[in-house]
Every structure is written in C-alpha cells, then in structure tokens.
PDB file of N, H, CA, C and O in Angstrom:
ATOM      1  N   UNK A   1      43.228  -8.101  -2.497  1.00  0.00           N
ATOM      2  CA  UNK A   1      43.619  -8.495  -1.156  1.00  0.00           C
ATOM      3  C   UNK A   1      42.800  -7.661  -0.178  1.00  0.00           C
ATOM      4  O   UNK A   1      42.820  -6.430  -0.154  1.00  0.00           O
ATOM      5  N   UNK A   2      41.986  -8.537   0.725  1.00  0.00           N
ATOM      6  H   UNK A   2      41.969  -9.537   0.705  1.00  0.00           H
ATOM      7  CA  UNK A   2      41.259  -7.711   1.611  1.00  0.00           C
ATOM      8  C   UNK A   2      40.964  -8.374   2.874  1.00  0.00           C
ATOM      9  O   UNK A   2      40.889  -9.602   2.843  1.00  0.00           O
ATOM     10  N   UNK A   3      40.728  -7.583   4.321  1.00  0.00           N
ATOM     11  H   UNK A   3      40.789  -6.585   4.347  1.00  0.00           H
ATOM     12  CA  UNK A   3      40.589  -7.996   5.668  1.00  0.00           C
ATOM     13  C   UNK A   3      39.365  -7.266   5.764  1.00  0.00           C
ATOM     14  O   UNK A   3      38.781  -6.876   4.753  1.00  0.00           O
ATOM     15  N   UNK A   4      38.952  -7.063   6.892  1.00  0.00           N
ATOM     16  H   UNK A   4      39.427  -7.380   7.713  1.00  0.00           H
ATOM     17  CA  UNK A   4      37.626  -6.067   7.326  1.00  0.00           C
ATOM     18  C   UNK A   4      38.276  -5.087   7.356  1.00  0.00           C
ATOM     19  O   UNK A   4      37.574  -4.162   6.948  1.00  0.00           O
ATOM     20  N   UNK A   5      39.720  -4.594   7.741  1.00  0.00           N
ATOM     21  H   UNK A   5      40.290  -5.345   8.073  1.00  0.00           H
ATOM     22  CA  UNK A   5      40.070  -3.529   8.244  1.00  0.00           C
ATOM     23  C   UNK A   5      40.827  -2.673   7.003  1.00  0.00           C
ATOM     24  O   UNK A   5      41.087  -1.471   7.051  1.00  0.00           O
ATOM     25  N   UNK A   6      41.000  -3.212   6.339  1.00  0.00           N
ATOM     26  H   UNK A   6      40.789  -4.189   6.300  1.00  0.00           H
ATOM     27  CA  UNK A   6      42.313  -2.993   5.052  1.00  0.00           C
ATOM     28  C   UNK A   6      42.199  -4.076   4.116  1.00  0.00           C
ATOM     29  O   UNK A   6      42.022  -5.294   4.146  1.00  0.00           O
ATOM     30  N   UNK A   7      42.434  -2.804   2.945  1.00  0.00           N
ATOM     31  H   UNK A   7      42.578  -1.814   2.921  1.00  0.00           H
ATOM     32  CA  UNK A   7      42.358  -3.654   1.105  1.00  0.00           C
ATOM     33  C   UNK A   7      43.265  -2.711   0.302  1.00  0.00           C
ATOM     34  O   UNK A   7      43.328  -1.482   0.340  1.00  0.00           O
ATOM     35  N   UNK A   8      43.847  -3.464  -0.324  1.00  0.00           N
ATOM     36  H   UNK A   8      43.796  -4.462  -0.355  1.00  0.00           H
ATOM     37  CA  UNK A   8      44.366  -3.496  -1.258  1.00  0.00           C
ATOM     38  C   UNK A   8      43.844  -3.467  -2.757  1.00  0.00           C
ATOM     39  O   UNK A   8      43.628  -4.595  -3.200  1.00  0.00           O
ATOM     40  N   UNK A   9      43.667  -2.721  -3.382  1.00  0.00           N
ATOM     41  H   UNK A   9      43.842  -1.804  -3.022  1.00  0.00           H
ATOM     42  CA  UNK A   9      42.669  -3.105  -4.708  1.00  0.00           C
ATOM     43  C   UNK A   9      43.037  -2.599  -5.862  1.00  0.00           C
ATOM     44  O   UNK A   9      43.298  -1.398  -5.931  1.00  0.00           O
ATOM     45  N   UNK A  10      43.114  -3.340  -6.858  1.00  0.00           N
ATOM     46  H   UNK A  10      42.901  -4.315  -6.801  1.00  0.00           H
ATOM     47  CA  UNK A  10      43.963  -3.151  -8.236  1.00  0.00           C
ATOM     48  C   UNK A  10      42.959  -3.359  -9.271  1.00  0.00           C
ATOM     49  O   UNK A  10      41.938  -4.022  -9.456  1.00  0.00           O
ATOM     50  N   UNK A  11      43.729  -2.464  -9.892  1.00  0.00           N
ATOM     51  H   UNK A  11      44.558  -1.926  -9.741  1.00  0.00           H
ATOM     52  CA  UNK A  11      43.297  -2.282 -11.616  1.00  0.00           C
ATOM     53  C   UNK A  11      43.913  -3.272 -13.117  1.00  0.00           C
ATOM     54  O   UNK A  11      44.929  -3.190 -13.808  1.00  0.00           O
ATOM     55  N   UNK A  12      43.233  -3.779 -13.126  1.00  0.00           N
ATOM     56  H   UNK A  12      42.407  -3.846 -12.565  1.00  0.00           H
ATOM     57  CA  UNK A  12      43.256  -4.648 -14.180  1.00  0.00           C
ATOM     58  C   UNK A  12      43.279  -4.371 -15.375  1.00  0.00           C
ATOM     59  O   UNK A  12      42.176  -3.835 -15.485  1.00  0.00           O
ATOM     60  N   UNK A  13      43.880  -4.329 -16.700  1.00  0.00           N
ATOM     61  H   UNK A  13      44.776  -4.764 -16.610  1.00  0.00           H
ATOM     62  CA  UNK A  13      43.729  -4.515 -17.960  1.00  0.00           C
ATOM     63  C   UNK A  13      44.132  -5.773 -18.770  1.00  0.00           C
ATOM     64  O   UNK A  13      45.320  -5.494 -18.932  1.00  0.00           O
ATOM     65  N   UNK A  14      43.990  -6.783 -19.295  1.00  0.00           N
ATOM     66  H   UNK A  14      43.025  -7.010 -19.163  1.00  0.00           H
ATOM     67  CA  UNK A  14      44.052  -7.818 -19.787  1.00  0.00           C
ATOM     68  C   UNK A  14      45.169  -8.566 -18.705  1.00  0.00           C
ATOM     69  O   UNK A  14      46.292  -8.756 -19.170  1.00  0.00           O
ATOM     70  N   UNK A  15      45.009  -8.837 -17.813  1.00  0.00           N
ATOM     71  H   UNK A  15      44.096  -8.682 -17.435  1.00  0.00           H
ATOM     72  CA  UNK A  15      45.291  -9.377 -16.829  1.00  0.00           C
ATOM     73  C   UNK A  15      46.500  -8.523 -16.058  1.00  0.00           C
ATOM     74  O   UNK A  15      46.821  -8.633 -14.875  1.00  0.00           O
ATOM     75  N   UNK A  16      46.950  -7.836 -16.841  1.00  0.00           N
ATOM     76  H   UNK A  16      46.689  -7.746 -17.802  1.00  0.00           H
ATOM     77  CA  UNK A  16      47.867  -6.715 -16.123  1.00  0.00           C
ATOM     78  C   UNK A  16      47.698  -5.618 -15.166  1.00  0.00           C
ATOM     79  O   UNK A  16      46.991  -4.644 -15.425  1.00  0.00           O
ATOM     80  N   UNK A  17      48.505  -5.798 -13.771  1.00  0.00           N
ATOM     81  H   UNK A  17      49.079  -6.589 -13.560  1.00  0.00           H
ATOM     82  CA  UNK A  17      48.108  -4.663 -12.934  1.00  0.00           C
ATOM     83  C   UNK A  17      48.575  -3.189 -13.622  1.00  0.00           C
ATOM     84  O   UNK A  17      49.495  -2.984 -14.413  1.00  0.00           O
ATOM     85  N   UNK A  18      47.912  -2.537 -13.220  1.00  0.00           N
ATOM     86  H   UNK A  18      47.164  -2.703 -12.577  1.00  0.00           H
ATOM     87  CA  UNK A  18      47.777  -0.841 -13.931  1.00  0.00           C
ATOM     88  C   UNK A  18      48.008   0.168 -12.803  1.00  0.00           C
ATOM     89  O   UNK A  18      48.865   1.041 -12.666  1.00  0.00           O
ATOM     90  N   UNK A  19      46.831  -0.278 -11.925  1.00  0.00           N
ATOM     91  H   UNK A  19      46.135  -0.988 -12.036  1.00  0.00           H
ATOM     92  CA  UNK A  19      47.151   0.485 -10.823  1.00  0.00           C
ATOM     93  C   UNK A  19      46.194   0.215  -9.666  1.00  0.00           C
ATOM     94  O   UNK A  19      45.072  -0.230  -9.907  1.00  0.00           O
ATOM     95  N   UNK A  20      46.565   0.449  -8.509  1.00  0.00           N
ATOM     96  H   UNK A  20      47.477   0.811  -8.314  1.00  0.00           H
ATOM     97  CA  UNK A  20      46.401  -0.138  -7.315  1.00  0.00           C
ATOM     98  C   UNK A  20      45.878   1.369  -6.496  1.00  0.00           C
ATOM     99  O   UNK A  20      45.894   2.511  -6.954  1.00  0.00           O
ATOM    100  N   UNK A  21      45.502   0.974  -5.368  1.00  0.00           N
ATOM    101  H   UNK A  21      45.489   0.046  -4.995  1.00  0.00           H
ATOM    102  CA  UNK A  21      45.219   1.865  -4.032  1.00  0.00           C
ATOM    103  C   UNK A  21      44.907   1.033  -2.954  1.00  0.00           C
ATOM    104  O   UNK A  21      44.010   0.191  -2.999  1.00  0.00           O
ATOM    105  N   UNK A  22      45.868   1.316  -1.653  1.00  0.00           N
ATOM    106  H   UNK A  22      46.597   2.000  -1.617  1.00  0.00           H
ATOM    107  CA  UNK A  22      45.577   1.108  -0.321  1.00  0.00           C
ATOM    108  C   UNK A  22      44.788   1.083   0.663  1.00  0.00           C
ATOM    109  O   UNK A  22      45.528   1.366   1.606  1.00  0.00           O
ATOM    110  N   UNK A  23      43.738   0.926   1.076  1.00  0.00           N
ATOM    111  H   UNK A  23      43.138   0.697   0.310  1.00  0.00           H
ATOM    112  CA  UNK A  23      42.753   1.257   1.882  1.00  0.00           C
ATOM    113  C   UNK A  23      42.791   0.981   3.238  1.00  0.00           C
ATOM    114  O   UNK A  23      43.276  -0.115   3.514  1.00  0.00           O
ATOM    115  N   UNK A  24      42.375   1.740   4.259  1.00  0.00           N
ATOM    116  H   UNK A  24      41.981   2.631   4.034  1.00  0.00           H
ATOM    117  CA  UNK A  24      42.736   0.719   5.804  1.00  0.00           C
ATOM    118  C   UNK A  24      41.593   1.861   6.637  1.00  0.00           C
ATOM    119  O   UNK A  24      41.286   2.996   6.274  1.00  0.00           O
ATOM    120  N   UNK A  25      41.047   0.973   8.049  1.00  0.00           N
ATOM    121  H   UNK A  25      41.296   0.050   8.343  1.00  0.00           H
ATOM    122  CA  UNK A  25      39.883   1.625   8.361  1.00  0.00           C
ATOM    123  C   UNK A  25      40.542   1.587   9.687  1.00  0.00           C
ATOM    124  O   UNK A  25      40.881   0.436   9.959  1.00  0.00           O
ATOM    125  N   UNK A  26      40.877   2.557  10.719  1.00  0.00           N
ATOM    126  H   UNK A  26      40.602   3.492  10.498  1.00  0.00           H
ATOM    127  CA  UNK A  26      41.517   2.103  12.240  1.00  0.00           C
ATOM    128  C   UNK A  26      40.358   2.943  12.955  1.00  0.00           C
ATOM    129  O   UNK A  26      39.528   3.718  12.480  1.00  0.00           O
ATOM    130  N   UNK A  27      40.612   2.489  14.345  1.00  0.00           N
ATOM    131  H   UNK A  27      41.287   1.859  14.731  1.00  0.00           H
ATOM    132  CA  UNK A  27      40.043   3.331  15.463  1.00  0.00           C
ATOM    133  C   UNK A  27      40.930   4.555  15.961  1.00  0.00           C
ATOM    134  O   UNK A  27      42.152   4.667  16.055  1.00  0.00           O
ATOM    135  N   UNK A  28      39.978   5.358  16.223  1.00  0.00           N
ATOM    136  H   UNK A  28      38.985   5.266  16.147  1.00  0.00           H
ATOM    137  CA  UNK A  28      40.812   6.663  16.764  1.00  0.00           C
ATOM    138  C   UNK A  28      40.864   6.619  18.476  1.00  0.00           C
ATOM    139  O   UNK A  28      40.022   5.920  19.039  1.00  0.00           O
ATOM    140  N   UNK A  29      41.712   7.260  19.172  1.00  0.00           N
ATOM    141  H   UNK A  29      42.396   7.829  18.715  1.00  0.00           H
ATOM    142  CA  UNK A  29      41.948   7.352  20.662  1.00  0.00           C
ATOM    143  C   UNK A  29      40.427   7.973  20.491  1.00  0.00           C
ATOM    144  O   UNK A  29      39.843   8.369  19.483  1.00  0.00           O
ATOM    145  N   UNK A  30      39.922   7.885  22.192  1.00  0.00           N
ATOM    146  H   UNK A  30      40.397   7.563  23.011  1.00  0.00           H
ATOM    147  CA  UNK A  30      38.645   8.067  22.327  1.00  0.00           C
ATOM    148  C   UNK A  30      38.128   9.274  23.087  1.00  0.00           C
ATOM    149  O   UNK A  30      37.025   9.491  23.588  1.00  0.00           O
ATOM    150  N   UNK A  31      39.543  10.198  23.016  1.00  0.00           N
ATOM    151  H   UNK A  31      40.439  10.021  22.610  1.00  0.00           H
ATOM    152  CA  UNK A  31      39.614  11.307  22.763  1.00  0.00           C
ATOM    153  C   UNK A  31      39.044  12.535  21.482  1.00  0.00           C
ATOM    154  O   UNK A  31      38.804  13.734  21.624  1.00  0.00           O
ATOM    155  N   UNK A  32      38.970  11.727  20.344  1.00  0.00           N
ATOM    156  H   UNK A  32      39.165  10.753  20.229  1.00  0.00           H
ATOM    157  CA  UNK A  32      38.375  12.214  19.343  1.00  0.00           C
ATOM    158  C   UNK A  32      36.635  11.677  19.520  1.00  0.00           C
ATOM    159  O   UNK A  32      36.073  10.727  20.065  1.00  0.00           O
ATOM    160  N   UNK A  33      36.167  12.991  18.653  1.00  0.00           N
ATOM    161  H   UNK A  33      36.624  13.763  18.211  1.00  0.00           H
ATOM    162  CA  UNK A  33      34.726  12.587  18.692  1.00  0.00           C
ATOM    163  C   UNK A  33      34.959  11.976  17.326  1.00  0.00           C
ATOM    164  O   UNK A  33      33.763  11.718  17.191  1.00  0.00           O
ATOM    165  N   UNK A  34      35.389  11.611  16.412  1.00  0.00           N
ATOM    166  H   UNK A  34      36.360  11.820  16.522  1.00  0.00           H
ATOM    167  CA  UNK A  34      34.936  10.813  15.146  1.00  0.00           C
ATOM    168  C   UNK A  34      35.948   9.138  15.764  1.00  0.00           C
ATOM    169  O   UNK A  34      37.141   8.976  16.023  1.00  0.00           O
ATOM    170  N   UNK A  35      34.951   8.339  15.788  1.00  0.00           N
ATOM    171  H   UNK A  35      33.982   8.470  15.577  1.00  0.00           H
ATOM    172  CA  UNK A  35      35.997   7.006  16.444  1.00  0.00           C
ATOM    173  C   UNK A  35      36.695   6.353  15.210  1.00  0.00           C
ATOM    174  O   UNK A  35      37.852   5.978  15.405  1.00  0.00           O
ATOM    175  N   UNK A  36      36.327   6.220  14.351  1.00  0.00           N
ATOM    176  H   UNK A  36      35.387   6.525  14.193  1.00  0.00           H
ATOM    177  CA  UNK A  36      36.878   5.399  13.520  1.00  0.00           C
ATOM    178  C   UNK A  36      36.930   6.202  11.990  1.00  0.00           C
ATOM    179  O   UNK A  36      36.039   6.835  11.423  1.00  0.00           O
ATOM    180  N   UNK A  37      38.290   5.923  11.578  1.00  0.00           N
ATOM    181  H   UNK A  37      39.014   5.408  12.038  1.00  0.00           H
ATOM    182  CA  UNK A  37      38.677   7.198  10.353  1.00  0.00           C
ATOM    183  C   UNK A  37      38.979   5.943   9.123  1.00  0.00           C
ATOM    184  O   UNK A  37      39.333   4.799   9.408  1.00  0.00           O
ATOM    185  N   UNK A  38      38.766   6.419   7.824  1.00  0.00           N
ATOM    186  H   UNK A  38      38.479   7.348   7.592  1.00  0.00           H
ATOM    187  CA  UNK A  38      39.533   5.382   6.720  1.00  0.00           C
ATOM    188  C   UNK A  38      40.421   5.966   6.301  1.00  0.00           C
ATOM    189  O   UNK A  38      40.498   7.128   6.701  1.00  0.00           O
ATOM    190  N   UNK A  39      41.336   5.559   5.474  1.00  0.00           N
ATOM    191  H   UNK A  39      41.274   4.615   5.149  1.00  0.00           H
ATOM    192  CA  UNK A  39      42.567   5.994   4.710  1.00  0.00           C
ATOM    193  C   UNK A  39      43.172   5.429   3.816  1.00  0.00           C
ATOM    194  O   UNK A  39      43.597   4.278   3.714  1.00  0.00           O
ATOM    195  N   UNK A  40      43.208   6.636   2.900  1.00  0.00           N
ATOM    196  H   UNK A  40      42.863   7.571   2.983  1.00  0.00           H
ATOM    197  CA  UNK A  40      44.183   6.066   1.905  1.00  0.00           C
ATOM    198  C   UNK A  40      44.907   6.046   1.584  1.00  0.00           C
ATOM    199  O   UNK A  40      45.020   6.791   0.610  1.00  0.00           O
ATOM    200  N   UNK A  41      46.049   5.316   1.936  1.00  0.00           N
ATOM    201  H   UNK A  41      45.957   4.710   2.727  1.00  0.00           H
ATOM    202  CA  UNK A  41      47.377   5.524   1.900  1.00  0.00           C
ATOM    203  C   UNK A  41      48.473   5.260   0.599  1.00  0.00           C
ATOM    204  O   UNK A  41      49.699   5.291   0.704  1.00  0.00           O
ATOM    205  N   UNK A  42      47.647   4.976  -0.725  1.00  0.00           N
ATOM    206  H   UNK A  42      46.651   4.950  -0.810  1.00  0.00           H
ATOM    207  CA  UNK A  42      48.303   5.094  -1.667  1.00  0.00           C
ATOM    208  C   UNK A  42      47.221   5.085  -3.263  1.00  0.00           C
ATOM    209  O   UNK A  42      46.289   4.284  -3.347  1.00  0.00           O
ATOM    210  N   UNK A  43      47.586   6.226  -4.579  1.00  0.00           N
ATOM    211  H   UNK A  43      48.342   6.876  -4.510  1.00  0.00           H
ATOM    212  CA  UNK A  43      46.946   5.683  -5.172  1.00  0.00           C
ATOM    213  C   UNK A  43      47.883   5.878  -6.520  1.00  0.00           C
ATOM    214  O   UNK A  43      48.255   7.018  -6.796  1.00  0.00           O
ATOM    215  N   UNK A  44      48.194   4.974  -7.203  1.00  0.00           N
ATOM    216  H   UNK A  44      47.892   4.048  -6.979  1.00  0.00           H
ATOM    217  CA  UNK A  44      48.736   4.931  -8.504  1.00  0.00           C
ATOM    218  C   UNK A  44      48.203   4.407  -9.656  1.00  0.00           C
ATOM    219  O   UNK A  44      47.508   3.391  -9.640  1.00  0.00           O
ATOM    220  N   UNK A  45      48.481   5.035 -10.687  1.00  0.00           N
ATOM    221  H   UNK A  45      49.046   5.860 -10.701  1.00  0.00           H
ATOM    222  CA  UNK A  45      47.961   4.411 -11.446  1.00  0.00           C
ATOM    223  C   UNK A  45      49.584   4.535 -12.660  1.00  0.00           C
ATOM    224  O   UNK A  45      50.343   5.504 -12.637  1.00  0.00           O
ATOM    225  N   UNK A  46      49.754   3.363 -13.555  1.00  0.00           N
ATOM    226  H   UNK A  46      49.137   2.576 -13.574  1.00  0.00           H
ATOM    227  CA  UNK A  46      50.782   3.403 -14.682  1.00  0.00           C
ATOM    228  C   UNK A  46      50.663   4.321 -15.423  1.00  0.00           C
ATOM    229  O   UNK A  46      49.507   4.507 -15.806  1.00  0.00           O
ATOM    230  N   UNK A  47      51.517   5.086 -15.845  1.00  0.00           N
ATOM    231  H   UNK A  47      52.455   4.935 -15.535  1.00  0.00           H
ATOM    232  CA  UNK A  47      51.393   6.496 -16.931  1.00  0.00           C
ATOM    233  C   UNK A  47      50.856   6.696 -18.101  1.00  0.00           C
ATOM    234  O   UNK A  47      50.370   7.733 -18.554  1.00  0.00           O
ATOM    235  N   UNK A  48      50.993   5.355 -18.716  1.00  0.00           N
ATOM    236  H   UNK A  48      51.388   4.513 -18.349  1.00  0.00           H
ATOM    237  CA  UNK A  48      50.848   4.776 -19.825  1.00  0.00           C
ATOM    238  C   UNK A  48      49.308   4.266 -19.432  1.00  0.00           C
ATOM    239  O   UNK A  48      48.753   3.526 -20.244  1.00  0.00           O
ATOM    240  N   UNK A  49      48.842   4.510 -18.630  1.00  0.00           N
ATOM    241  H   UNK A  49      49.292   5.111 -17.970  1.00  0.00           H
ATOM    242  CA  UNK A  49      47.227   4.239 -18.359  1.00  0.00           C
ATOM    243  C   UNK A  49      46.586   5.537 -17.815  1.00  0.00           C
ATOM    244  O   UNK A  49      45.395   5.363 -17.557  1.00  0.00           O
ATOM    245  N   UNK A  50      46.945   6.544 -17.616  1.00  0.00           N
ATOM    246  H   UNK A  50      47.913   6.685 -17.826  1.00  0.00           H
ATOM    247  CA  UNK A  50      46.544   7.718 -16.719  1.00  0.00           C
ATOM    248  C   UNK A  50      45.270   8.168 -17.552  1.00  0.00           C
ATOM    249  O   UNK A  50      45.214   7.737 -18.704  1.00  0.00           O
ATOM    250  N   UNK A  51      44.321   8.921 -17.140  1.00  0.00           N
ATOM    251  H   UNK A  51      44.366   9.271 -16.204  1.00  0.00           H
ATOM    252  CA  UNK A  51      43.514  10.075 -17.959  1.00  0.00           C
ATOM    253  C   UNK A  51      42.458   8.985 -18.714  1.00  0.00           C
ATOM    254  O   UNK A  51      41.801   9.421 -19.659  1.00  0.00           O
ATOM    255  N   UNK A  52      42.292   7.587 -18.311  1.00  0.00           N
ATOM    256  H   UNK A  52      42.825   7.233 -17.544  1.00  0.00           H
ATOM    257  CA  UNK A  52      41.287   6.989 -18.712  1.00  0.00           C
ATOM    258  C   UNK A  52      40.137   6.594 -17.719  1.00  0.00           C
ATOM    259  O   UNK A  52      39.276   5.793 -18.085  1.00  0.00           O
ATOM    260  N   UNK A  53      40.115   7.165 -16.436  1.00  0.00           N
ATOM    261  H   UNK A  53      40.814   7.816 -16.139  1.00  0.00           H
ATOM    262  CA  UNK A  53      39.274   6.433 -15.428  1.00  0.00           C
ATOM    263  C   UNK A  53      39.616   5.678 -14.389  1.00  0.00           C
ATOM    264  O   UNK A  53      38.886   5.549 -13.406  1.00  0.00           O
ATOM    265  N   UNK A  54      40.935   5.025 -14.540  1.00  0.00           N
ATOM    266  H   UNK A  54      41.527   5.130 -15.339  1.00  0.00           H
ATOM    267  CA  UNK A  54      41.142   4.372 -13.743  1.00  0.00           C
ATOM    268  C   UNK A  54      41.286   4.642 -12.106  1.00  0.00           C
ATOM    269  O   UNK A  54      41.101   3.770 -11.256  1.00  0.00           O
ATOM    270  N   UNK A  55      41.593   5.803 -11.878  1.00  0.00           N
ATOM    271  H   UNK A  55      41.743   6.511 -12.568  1.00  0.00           H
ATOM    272  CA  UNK A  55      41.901   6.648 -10.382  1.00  0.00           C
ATOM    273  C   UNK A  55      40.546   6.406 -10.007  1.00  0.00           C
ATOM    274  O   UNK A  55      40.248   5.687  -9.053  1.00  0.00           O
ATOM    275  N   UNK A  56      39.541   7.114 -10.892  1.00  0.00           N
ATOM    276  H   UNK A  56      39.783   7.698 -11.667  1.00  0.00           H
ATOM    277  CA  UNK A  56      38.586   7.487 -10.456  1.00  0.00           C
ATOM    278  C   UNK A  56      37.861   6.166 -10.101  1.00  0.00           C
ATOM    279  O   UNK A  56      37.781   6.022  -8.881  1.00  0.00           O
ATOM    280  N   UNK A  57      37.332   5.200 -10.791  1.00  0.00           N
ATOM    281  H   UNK A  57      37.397   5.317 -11.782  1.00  0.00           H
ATOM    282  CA  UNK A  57      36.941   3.422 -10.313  1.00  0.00           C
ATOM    283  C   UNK A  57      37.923   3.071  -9.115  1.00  0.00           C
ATOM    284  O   UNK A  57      37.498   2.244  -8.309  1.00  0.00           O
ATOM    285  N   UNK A  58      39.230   3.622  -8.898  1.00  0.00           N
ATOM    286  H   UNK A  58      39.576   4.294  -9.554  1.00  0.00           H
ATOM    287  CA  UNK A  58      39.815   2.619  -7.805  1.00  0.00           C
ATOM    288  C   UNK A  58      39.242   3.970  -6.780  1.00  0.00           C
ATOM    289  O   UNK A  58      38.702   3.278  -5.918  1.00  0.00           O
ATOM    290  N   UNK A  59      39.090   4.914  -6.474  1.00  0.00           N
ATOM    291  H   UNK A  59      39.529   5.477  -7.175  1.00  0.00           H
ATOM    292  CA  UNK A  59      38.460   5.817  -5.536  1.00  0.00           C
ATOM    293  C   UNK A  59      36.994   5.115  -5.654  1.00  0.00           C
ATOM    294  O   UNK A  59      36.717   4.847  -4.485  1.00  0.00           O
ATOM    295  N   UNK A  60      36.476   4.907  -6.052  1.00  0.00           N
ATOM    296  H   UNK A  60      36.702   5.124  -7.001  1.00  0.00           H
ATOM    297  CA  UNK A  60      34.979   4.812  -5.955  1.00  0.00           C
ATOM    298  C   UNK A  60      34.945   3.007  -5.721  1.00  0.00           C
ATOM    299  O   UNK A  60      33.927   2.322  -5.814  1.00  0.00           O
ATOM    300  N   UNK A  61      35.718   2.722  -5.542  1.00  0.00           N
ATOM    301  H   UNK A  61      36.546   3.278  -5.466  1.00  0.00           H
ATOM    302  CA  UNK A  61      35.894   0.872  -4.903  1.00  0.00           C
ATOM    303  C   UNK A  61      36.614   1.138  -3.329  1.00  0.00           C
ATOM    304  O   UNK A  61      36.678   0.358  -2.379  1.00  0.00           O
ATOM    305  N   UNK A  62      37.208   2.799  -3.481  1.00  0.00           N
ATOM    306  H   UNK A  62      37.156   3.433  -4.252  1.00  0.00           H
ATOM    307  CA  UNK A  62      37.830   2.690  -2.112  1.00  0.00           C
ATOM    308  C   UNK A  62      36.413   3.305  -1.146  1.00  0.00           C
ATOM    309  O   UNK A  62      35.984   2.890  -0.069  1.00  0.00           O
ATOM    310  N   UNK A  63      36.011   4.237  -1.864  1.00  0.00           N
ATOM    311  H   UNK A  63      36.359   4.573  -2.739  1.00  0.00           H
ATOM    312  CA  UNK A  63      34.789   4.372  -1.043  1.00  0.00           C
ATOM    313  C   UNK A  63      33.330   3.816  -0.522  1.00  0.00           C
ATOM    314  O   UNK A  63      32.593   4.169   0.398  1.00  0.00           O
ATOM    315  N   UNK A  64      33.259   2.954  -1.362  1.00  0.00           N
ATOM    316  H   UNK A  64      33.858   2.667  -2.110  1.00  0.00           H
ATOM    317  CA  UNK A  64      32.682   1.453  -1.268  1.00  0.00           C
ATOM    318  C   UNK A  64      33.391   0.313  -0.165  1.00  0.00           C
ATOM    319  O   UNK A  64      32.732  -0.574   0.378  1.00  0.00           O
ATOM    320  N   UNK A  65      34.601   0.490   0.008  1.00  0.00           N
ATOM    321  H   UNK A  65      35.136   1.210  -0.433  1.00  0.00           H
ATOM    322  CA  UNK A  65      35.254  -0.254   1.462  1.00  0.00           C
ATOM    323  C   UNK A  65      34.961   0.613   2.161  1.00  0.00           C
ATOM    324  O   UNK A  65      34.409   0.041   3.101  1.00  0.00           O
ATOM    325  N   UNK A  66      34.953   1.566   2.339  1.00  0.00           N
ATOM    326  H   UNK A  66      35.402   2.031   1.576  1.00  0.00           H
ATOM    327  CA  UNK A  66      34.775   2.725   3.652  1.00  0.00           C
ATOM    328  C   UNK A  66      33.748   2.812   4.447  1.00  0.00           C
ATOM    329  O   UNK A  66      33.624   3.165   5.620  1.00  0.00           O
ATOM    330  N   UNK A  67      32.650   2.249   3.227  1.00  0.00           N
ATOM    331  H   UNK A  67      32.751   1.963   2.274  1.00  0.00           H
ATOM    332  CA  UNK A  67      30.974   2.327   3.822  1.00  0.00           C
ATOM    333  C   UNK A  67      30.762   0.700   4.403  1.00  0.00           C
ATOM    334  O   UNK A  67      29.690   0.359   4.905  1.00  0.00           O
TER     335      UNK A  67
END
C-alpha cells in the first residue's frame, strides 16, 4: 500500500504476511531548516520469523521510499 507521501510495506513468505513497516514523508513548519522529514512509525516482524533478514529488507525498502 502506497501514496507519494506514505507506504505501508510487508514481508512476504509463501503468501503470508511476516512483517510489515510504516513509512510516511511530511513537511516540517518552516521554522525548521530541514523542510521535509520521513518516518517510521512502525516495524515488526513475526517471532517465528525474526533473525532471518527480514527487518533489515523492510528498512532498506523503507529507505528506498525516503529517497
């Protein structure tokens, strides 16, 4: 699930979600010198999936939306 501004992006194993992370890109008041910040506002992964990579591919798909 994705907009320009915000995604949603999940981890797959034989068609099963595993684990997901939030992504969203806003503008800052223009008071700040950095205008526009990303965030991630969630990252999980199933327990029973942990310690195989998966965090790390959904970080590196979140930082790939960021750019």
């Amino acid at each position: 699930m994705e907009s320009d501004t915000s995604a949603t992006l999940i981890a797959l194993i034989d068609g099963t979600i595993v684990g997901y992370a939030s992504v969203a890109v806003r503008d800052q008041p223009d008071f700040y010198r950095v205008k526009r910040i990303g965030t991630l506002s969630g990252l999980m992964v199933a327990v029973e999936h942990r310690r195989k990579g998966i965090a790390t591919g959904l970080l590196a798909e979140a930082r790939a939306f960021f750019a």
